[in-house]
Legacy VTK file of the C-alpha trace (Angstrom):
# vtk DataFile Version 3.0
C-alpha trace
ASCII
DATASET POLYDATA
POINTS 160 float
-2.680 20.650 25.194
-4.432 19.588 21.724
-7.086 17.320 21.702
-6.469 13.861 20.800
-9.208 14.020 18.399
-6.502 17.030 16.214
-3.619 14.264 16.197
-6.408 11.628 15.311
-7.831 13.652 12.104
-4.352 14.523 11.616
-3.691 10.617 10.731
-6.605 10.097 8.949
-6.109 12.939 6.333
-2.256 11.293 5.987
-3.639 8.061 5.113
-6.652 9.639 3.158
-3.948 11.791 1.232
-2.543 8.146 0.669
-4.763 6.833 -1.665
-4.267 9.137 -4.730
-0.410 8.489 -4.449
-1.058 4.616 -4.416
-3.830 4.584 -7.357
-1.399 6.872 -9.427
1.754 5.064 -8.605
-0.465 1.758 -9.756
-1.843 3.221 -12.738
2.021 4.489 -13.867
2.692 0.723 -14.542
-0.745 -0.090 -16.052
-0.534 2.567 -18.511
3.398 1.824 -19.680
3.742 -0.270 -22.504
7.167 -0.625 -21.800
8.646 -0.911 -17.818
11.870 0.792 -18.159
13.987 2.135 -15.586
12.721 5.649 -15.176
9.448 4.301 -15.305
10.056 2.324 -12.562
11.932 4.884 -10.265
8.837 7.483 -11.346
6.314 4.458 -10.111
8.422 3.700 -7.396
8.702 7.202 -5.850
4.449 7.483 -5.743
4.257 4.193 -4.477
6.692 5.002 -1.578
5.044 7.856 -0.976
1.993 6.256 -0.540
3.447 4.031 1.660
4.802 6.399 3.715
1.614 8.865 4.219
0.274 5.398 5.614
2.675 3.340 7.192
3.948 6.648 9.473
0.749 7.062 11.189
-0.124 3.277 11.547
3.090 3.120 13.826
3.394 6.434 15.456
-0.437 7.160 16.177
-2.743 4.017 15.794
-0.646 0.616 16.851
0.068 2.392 20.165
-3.286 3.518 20.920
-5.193 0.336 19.787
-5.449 -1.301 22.861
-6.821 1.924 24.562
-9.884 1.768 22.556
-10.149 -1.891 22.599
-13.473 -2.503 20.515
-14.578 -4.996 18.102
-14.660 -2.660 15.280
-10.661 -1.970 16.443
-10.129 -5.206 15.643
-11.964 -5.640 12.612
-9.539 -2.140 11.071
-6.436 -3.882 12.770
-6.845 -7.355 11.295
-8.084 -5.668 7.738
-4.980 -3.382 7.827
-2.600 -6.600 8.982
-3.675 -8.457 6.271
-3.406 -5.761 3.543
0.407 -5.689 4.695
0.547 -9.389 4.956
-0.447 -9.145 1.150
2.132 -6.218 0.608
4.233 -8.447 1.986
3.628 -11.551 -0.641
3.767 -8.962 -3.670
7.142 -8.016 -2.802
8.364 -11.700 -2.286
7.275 -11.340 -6.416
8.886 -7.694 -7.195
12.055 -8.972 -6.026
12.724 -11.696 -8.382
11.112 -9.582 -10.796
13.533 -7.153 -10.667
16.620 -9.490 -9.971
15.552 -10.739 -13.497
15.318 -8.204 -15.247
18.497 -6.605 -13.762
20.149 -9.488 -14.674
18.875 -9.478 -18.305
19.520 -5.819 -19.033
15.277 -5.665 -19.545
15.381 -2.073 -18.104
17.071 -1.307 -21.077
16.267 -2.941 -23.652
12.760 -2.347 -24.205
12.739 -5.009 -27.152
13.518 -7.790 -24.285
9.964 -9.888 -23.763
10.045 -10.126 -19.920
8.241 -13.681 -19.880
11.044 -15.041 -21.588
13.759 -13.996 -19.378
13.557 -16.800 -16.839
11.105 -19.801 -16.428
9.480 -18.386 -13.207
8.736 -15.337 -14.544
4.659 -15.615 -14.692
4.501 -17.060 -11.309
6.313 -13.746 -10.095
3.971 -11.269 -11.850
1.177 -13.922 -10.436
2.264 -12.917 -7.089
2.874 -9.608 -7.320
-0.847 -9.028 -9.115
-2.343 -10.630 -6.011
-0.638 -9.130 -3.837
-0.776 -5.717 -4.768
-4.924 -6.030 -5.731
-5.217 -7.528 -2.230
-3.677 -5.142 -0.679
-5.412 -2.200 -2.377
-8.721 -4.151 -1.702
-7.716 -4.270 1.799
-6.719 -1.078 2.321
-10.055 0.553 1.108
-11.831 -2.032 3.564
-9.562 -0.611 6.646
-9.665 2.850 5.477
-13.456 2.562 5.499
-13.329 1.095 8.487
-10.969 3.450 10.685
-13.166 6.610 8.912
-15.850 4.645 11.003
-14.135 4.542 13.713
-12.884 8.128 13.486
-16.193 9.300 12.747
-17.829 7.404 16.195
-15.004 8.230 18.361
-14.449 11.444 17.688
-17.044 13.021 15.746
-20.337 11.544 17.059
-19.381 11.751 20.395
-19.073 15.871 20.096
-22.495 16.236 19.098
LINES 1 161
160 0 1 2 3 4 5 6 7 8 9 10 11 12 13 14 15 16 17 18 19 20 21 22 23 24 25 26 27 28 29 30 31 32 33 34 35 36 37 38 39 40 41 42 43 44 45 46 47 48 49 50 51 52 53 54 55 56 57 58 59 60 61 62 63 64 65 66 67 68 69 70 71 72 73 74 75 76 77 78 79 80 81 82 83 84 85 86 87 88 89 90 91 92 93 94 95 96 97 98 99 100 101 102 103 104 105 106 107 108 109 110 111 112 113 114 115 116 117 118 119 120 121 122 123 124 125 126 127 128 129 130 131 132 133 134 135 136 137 138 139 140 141 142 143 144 145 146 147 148 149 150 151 152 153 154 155 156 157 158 159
């Protein structure tokens, strides 16, 4: 049978691999002058797959062993990654009316369009969605510090 330590680095190097698609997927929309649909579907595949590389082994390998290894530094990563969801979460509650807004003015293609005069709300949606998504990357590097900790004193120090 492999070592649980194999399946352990195994999620680790998915969420490490993570991190480039995230920063690239963020810097995609930084770098645009204009946000036009292919711009957004380019963004939005990195992003996803960003997502993915980290959401996948949060709930197949890590939620159900967390209360086997019951530590304070477990729940310091948990709480850290929680939150940088919870903040996820909050930026989305902004892309959504972002993108209902723009769908609805034809902004994707019309490039002219100026996208803070398309409805009223429109600042406090980017507001959220600025927040959300630098909390979340500022959360994620905290728990991704943290479980290379944890990886590192469970598995690694432990050998030696």
């Amino acid at each position: 049978m492999v070592d649980e330590s194999v399946f352990a680095a195994l999620a680790g190097l998915s969420v490490t691999t993570s991190l480039p698609f995230l920063l690239y997927g963020a810097w995609i929309m930084i770098d645009a002058e204009t946000v036009s649909w292919n711009v957004l579907t380019h963004h939005l595949w990195y992003i996803g797959t960003g997502l993915a590389l980290t959401t996948v082994p949060i709930v197949v390998w890590m939620i159900p062993r967390l209360f086997r290894r019951l530590s304070g530094l477990a729940v310091i990563h948990a709480f850290l990654g929680l939150q940088a969801y919870a903040l996820l979460a909050f930026a989305l509650t902004g892309i959504v009316r972002i993108l209902q807004a723009k769908r609805n003015a034809d902004a994707y293609d019309d490039p002219d369009v100026d996208i803070d005069e398309i409805h009223e709300d429109m600042s406090h949606w980017r507001a959220r969605l600025r927040v959300g998504v630098a909390g979340f990357m500022l959360l994620w590097l905290c728990a991704w510090v943290t479980g290379l900790y944890r990886f590192y004193s469970i598995h690694v120090a432990t050998a030696i």
